[in-house]
Biotite code that builds the C-alpha atoms (Angstrom):
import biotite.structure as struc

atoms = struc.array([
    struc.Atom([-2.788, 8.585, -9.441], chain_id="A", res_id=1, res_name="UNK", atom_name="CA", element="C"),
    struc.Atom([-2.941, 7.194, -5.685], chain_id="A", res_id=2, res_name="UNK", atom_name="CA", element="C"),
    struc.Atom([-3.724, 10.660, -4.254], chain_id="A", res_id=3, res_name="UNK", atom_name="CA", element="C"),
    struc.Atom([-6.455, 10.911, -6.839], chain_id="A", res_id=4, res_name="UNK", atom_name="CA", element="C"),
    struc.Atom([-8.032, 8.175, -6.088], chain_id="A", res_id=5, res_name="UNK", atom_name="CA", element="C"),
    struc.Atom([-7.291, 7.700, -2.434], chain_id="A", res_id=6, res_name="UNK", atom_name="CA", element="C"),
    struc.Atom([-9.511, 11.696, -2.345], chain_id="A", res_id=7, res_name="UNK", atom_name="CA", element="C"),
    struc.Atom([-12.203, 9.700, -4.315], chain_id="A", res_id=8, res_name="UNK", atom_name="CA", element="C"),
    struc.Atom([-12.609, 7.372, -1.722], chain_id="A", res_id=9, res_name="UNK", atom_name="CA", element="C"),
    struc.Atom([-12.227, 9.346, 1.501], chain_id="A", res_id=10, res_name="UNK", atom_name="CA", element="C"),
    struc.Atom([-15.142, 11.817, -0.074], chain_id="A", res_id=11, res_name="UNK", atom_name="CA", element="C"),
    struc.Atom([-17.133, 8.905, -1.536], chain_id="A", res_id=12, res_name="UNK", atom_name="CA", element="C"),
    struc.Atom([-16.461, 5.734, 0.522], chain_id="A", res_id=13, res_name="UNK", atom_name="CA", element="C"),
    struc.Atom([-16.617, 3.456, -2.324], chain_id="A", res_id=14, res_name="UNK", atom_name="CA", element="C"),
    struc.Atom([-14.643, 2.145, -5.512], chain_id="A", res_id=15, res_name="UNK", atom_name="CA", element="C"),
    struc.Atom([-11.118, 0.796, -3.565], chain_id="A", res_id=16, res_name="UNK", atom_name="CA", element="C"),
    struc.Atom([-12.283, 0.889, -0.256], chain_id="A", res_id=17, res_name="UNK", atom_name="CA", element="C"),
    struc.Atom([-13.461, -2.397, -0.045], chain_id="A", res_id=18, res_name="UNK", atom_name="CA", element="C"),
    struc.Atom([-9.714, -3.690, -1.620], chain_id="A", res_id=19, res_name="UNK", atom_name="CA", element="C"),
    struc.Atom([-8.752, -6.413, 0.010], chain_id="A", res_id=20, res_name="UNK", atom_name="CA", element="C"),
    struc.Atom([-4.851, -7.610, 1.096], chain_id="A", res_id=21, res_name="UNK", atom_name="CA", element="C"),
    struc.Atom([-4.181, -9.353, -2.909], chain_id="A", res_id=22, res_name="UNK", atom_name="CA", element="C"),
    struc.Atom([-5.584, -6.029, -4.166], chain_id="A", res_id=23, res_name="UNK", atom_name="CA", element="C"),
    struc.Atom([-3.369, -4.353, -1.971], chain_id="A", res_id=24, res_name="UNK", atom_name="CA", element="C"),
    struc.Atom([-0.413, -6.381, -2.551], chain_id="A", res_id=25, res_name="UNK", atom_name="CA", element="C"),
    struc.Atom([-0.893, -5.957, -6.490], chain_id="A", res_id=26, res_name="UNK", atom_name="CA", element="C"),
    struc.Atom([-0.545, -2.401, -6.144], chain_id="A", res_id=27, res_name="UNK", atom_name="CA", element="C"),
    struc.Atom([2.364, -0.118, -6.465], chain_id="A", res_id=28, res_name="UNK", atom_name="CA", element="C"),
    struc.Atom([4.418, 1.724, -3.510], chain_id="A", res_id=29, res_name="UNK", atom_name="CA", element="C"),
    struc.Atom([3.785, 5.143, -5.106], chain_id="A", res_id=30, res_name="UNK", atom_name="CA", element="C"),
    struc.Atom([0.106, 3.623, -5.257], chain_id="A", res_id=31, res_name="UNK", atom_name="CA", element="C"),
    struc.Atom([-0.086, 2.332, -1.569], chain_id="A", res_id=32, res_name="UNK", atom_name="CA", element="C"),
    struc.Atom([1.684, 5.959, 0.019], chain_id="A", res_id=33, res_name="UNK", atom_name="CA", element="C"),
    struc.Atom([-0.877, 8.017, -2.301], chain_id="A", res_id=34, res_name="UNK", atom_name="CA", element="C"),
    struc.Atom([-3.274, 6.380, -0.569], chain_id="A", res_id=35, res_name="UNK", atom_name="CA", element="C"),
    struc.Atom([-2.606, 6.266, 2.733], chain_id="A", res_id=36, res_name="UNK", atom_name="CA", element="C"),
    struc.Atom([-1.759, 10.406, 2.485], chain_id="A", res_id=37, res_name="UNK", atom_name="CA", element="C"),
    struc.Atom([-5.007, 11.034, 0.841], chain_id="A", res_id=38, res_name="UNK", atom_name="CA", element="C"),
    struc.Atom([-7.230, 8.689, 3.601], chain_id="A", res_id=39, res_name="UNK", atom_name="CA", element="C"),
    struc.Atom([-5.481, 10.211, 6.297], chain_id="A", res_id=40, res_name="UNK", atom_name="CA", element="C"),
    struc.Atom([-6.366, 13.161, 4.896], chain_id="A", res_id=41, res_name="UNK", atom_name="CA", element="C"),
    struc.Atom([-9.620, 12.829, 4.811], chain_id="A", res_id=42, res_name="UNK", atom_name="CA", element="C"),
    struc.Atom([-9.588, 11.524, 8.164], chain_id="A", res_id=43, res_name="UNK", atom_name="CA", element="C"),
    struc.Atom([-8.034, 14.812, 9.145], chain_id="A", res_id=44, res_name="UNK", atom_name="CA", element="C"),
    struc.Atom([-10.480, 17.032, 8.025], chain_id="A", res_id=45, res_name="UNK", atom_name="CA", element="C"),
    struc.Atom([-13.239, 14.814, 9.059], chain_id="A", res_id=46, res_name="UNK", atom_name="CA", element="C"),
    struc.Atom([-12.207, 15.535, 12.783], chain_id="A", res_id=47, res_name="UNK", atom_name="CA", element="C"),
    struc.Atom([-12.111, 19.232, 11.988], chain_id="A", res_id=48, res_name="UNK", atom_name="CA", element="C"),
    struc.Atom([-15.234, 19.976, 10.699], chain_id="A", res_id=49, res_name="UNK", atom_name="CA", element="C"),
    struc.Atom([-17.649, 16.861, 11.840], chain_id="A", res_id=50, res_name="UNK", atom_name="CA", element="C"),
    struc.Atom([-15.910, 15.379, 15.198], chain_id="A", res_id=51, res_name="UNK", atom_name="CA", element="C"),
    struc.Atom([-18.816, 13.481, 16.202], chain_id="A", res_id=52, res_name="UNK", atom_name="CA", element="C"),
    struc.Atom([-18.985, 11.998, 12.479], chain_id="A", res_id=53, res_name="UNK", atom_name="CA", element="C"),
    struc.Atom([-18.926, 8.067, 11.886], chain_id="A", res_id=54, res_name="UNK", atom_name="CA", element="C"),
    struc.Atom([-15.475, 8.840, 9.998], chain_id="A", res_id=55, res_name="UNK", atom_name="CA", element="C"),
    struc.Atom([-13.731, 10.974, 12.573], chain_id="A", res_id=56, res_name="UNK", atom_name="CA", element="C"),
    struc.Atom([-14.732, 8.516, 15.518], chain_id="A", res_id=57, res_name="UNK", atom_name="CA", element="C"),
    struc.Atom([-13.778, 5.157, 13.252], chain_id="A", res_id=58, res_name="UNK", atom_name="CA", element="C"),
    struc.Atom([-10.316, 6.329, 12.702], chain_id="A", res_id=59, res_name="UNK", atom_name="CA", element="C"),
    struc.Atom([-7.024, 6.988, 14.930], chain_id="A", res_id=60, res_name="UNK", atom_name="CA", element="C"),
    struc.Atom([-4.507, 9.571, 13.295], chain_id="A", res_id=61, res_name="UNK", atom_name="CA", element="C"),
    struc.Atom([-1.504, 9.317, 15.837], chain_id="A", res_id=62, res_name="UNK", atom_name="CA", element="C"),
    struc.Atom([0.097, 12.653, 16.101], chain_id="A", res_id=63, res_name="UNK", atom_name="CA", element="C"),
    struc.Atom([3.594, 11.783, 15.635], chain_id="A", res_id=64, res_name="UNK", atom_name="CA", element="C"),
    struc.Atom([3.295, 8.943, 12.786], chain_id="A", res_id=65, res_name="UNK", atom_name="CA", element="C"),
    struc.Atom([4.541, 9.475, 9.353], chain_id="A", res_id=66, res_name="UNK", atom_name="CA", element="C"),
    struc.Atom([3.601, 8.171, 5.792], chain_id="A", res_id=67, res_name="UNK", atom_name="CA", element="C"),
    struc.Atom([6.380, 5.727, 6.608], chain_id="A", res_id=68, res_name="UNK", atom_name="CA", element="C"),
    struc.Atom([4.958, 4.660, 9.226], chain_id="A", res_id=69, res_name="UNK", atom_name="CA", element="C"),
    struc.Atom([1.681, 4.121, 8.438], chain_id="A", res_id=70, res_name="UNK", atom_name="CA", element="C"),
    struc.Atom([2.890, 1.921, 4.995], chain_id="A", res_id=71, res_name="UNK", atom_name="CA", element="C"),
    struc.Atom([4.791, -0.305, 7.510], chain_id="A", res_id=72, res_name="UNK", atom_name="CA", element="C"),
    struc.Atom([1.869, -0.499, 10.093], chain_id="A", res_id=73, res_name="UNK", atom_name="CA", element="C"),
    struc.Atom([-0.887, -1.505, 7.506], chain_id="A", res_id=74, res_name="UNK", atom_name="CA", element="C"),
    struc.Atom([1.678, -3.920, 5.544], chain_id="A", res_id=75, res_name="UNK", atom_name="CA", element="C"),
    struc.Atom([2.632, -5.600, 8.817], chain_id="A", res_id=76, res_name="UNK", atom_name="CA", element="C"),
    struc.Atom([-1.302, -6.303, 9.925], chain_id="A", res_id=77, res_name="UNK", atom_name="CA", element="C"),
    struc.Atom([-2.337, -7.330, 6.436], chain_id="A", res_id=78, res_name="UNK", atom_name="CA", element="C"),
    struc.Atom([0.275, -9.682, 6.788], chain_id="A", res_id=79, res_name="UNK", atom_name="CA", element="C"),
    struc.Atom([-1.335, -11.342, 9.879], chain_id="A", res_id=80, res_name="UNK", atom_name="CA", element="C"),
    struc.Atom([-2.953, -13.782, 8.635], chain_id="A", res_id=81, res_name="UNK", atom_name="CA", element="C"),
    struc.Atom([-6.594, -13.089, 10.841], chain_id="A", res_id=82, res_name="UNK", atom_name="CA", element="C"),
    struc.Atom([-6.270, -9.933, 8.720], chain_id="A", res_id=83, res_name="UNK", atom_name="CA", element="C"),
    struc.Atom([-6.454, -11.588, 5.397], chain_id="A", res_id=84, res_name="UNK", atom_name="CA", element="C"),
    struc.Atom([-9.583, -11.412, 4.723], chain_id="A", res_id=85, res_name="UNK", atom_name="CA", element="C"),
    struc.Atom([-10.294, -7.978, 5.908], chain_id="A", res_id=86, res_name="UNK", atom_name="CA", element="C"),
    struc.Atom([-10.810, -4.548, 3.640], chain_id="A", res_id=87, res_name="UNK", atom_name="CA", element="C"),
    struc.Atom([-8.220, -2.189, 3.520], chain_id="A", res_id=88, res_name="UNK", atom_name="CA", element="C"),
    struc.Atom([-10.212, 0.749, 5.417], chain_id="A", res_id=89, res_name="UNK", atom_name="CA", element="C"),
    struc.Atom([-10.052, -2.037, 8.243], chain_id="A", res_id=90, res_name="UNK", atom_name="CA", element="C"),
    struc.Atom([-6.837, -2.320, 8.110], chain_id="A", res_id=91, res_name="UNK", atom_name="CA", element="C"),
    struc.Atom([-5.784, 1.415, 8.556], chain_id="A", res_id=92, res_name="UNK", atom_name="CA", element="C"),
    struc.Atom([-8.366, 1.565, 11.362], chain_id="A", res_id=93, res_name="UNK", atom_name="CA", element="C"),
    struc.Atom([-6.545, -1.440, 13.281], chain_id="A", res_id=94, res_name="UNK", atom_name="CA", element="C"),
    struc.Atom([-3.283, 0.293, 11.772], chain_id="A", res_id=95, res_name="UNK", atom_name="CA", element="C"),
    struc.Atom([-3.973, 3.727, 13.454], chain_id="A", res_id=96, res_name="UNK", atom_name="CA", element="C"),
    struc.Atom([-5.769, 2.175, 16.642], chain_id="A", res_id=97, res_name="UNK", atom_name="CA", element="C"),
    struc.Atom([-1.833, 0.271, 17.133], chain_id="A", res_id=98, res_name="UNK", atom_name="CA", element="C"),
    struc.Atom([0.011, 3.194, 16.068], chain_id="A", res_id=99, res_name="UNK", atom_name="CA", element="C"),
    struc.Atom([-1.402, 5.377, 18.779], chain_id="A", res_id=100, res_name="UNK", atom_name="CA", element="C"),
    struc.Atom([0.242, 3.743, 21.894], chain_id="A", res_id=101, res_name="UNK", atom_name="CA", element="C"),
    struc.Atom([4.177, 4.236, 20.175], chain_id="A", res_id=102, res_name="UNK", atom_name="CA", element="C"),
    struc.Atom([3.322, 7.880, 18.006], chain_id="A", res_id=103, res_name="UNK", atom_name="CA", element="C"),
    struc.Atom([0.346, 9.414, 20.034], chain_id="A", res_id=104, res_name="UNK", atom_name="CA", element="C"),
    struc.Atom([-3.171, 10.153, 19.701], chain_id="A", res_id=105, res_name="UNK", atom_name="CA", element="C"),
    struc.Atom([-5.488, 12.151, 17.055], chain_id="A", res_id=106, res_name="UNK", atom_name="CA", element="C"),
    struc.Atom([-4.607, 15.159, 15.142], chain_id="A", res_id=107, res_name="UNK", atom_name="CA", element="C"),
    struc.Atom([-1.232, 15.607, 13.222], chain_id="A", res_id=108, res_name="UNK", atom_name="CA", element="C"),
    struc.Atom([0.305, 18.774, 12.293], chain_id="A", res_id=109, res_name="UNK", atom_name="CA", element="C"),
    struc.Atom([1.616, 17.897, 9.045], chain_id="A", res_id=110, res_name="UNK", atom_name="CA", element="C"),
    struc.Atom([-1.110, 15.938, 7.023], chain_id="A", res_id=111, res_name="UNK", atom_name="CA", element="C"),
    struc.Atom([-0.101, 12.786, 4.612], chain_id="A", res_id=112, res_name="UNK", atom_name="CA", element="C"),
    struc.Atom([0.017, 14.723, 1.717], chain_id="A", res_id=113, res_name="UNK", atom_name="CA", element="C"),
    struc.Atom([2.442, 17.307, 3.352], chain_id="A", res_id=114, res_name="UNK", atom_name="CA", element="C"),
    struc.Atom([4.570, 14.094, 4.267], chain_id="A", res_id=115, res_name="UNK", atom_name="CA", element="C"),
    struc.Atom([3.718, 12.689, 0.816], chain_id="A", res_id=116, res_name="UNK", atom_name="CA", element="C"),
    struc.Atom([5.327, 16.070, -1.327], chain_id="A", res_id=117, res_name="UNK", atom_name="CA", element="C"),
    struc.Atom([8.696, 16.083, 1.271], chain_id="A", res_id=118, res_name="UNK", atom_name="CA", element="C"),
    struc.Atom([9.280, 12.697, 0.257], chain_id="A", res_id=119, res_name="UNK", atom_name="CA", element="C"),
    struc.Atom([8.800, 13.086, -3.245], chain_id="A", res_id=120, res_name="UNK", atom_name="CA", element="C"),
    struc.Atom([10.742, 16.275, -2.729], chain_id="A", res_id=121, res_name="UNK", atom_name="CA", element="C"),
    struc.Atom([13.344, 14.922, -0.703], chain_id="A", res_id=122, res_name="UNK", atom_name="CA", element="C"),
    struc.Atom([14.032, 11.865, -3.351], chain_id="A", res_id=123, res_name="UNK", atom_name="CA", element="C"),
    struc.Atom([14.277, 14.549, -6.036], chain_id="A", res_id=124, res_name="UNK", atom_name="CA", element="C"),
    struc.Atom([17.109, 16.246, -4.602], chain_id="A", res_id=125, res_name="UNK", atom_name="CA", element="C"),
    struc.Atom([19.216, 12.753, -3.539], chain_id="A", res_id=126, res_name="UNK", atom_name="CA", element="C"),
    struc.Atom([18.784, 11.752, -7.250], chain_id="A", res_id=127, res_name="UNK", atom_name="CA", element="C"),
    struc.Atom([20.034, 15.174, -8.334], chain_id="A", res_id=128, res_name="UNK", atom_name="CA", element="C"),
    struc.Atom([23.095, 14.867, -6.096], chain_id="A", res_id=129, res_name="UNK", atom_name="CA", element="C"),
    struc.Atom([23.448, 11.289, -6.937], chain_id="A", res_id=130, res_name="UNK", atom_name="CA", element="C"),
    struc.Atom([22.820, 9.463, -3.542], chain_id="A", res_id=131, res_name="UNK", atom_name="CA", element="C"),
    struc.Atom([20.238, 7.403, -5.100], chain_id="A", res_id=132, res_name="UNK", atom_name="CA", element="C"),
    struc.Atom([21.340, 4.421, -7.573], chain_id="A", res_id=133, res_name="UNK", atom_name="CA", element="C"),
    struc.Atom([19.214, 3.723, -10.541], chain_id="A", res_id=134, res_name="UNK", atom_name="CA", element="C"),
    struc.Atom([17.554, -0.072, -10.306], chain_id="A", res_id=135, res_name="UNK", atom_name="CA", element="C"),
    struc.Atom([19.319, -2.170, -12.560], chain_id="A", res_id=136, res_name="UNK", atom_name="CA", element="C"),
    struc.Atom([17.718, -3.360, -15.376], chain_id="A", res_id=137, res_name="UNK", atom_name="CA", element="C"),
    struc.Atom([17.680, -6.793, -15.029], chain_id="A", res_id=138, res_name="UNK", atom_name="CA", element="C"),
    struc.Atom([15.895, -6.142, -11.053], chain_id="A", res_id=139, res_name="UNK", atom_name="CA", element="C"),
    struc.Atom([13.348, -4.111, -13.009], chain_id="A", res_id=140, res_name="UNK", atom_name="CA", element="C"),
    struc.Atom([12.738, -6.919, -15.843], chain_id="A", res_id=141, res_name="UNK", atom_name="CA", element="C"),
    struc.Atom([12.244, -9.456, -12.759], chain_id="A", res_id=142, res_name="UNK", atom_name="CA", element="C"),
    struc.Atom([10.167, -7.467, -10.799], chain_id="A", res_id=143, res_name="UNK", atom_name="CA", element="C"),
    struc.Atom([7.744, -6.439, -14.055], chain_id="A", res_id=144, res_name="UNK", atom_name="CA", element="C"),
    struc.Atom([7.536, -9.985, -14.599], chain_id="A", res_id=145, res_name="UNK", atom_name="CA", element="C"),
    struc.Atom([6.594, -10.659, -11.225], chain_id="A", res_id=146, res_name="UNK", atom_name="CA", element="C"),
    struc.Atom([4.010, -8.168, -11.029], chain_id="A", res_id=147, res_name="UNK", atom_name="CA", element="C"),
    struc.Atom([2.313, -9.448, -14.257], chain_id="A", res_id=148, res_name="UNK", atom_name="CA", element="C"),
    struc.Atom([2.224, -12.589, -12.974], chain_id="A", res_id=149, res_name="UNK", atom_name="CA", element="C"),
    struc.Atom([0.252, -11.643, -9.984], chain_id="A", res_id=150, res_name="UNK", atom_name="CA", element="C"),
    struc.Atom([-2.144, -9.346, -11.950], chain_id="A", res_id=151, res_name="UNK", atom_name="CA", element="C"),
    struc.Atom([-2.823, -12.491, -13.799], chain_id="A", res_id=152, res_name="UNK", atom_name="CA", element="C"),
    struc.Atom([-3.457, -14.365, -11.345], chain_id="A", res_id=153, res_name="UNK", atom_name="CA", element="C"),
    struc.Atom([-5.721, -12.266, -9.416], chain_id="A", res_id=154, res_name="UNK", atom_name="CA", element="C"),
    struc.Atom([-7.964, -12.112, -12.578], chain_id="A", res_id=155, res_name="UNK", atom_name="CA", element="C"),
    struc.Atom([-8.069, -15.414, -13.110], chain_id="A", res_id=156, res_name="UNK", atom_name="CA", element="C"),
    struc.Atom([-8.576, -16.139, -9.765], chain_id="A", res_id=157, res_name="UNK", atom_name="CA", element="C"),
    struc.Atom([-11.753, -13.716, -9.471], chain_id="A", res_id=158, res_name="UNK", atom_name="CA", element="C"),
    struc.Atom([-14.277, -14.821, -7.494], chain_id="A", res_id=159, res_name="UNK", atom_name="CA", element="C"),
    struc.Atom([-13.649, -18.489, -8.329], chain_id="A", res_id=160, res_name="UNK", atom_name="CA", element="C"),
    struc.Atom([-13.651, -21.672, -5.470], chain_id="A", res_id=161, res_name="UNK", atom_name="CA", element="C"),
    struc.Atom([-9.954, -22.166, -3.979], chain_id="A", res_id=162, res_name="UNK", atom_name="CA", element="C"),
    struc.Atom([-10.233, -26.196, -6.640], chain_id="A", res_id=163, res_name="UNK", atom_name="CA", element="C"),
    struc.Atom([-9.364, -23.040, -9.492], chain_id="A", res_id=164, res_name="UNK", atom_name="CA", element="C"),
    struc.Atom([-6.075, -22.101, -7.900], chain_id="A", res_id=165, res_name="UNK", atom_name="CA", element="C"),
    struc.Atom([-4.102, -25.196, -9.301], chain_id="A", res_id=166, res_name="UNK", atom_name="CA", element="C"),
    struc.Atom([-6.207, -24.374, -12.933], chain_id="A", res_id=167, res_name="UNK", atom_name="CA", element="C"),
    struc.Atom([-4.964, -20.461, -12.848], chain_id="A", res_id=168, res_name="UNK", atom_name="CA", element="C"),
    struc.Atom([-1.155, -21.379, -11.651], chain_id="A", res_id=169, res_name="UNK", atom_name="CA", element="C"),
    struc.Atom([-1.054, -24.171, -14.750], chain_id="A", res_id=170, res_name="UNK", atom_name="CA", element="C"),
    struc.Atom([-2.424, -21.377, -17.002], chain_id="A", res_id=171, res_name="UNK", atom_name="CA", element="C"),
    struc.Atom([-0.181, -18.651, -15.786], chain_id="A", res_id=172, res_name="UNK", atom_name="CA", element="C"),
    struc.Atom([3.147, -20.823, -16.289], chain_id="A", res_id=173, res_name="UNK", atom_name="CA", element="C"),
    struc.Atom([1.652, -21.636, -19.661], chain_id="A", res_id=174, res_name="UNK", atom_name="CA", element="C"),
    struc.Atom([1.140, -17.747, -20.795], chain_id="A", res_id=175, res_name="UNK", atom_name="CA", element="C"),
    struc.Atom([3.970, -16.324, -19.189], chain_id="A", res_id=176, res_name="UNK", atom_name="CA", element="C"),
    struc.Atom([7.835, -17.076, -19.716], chain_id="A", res_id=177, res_name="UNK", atom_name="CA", element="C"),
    struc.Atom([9.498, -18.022, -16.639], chain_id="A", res_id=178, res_name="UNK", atom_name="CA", element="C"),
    struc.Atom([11.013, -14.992, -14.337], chain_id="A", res_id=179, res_name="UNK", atom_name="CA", element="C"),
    struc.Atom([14.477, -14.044, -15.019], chain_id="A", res_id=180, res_name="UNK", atom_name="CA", element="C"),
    struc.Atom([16.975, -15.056, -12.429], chain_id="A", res_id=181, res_name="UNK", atom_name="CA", element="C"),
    struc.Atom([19.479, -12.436, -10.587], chain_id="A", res_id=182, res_name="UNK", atom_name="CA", element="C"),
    struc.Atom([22.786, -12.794, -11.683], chain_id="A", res_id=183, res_name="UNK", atom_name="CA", element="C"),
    struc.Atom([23.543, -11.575, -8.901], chain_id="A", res_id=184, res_name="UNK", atom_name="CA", element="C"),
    struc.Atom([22.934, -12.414, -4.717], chain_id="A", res_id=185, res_name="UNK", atom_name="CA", element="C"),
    struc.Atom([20.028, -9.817, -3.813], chain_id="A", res_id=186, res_name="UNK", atom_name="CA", element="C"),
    struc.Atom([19.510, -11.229, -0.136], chain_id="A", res_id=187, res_name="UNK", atom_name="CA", element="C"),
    struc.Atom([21.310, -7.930, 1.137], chain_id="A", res_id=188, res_name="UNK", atom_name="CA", element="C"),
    struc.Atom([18.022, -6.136, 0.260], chain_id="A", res_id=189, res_name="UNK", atom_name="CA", element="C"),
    struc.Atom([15.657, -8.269, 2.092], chain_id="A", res_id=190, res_name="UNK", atom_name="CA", element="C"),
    struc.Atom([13.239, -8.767, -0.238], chain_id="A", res_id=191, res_name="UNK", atom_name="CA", element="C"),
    struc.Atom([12.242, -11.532, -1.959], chain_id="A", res_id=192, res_name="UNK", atom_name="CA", element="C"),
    struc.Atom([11.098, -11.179, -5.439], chain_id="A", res_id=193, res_name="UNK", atom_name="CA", element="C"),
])
C-alpha cells in the first residue's frame, strides 16, 4: 500500500505530500519504507529523463544510501523540533541534502524499490530459517492500543486551537481502556511504547 501510494504522489505531487511529522508518526514502518522507495524513485527517474526539472534539482539521492538509511535520516530531522512543522517532501529534501556529505551525491544504482523487495526478500528467508522471533502477543496488544490512541487523537485534534488538546486527551482516556502494561522489562529494545 506505501509503494502505491508513495508512486501516486511522486507522479501527482499531491494527496500525502503535504503530511506533516503526526501524520508521519501515525503511520506504519512498512508504510514509511514504501514511501520513501517509491519518492526516491521518482526522484530517480526525474533526473533521467528531465535533469533540469523542478523535481530532479529539489532533491539529493546520495549514491551510496539505502532505504535504511533514508528511514533513519528523515525520522531523525522530523524529530528536530524546527522541523515540526514542516511537510514530509521537506523533510526528505533536508534528509537527502544531509545524507550526501556521509553516502555521496546523485544517482544510485539500485533504486528504493530494488532495496525495498531485498528487504522484504531477505526477511522472508530469516523467518523461514527461524532467525526472526514472532512479536509476542501481549507487545502487539500494547502497541495496537497505542496506535489507536494516536489515530484518535490526531482526529480529534484536526485543525483545532492547541486550548482543545487537554479536551481530546480527557476524551481519549474516556473512550479508550488504559494500555496494557509489559510484564516484562522491554528497555533492551530501546523503544518506548
Amino acid at each position: 500500500m506505501g509503494i502505491a501510494i508513495g508512486v501516486l504522489i511522486g507522479s501527482s505531487g499531491i494527496v500525502y505530500s503535504a503530511m506533516g511529522k503526526s501524520g508521519w508518526d501515525n503511520q506504519t514502518p512498512q508504510f514509511k519504507a514504501g514511501y520513501l522507495a517509491a519518492f526516491t524513485d521518482v526522484v530517480r527517474m526525474a533526473k533521467r529523463t528531465e535533469p533540469s526539472g523542478l523535481i530532479a534539482t529539489s532533491y539529493t539521492i546520495p549514491s551510496k544510501a539505502k532505504l535504511v538509511n533514508w528511514l533513519y535520516q528523515v525520522e531523525s530531522t522530523f524529530a528536530e523540533e524546527k522541523n515540526a512543522e514542516r511537510n514530509i517532501t521537506q523533510i526528505i529534501a533536508f534528509a537527502g541534502a544531509a545524507m550526501a556529505r556521509e553516502f555521496g551525491g546523485d544517482v544510485t544504482t539500485a533504486s528504493g524499490m530494488e532495496q525495498l523487495a531485498q528487504v522484504l526478500k531477505n526477511r522472508r528467508e530469516a523467518i523461514a530459517r527461524g532467525d526472526v522471533k514472532q512479536t509476542p502477543p501481549e507487545v502487539m496488544a500494547r502497541r495496537n492500543a497505542i496506535a489507536a490512541r494516536k489515530k484518535a487523537f490526531g482526529k480529534c485534534m484536526g485543525s483545532a486551537h492547541r486550548e482543545t488538546k487537554t479536551i481530546c486527551k480527557g476524551k481519549i482516556k474516556a473512550d479508550f481502556p488504559p494500555v496494557p502494561k509489559l510484564s516484562y522489562d522491554d528497555s533492551a529494545t530501546g523503544k518506548d511504547e
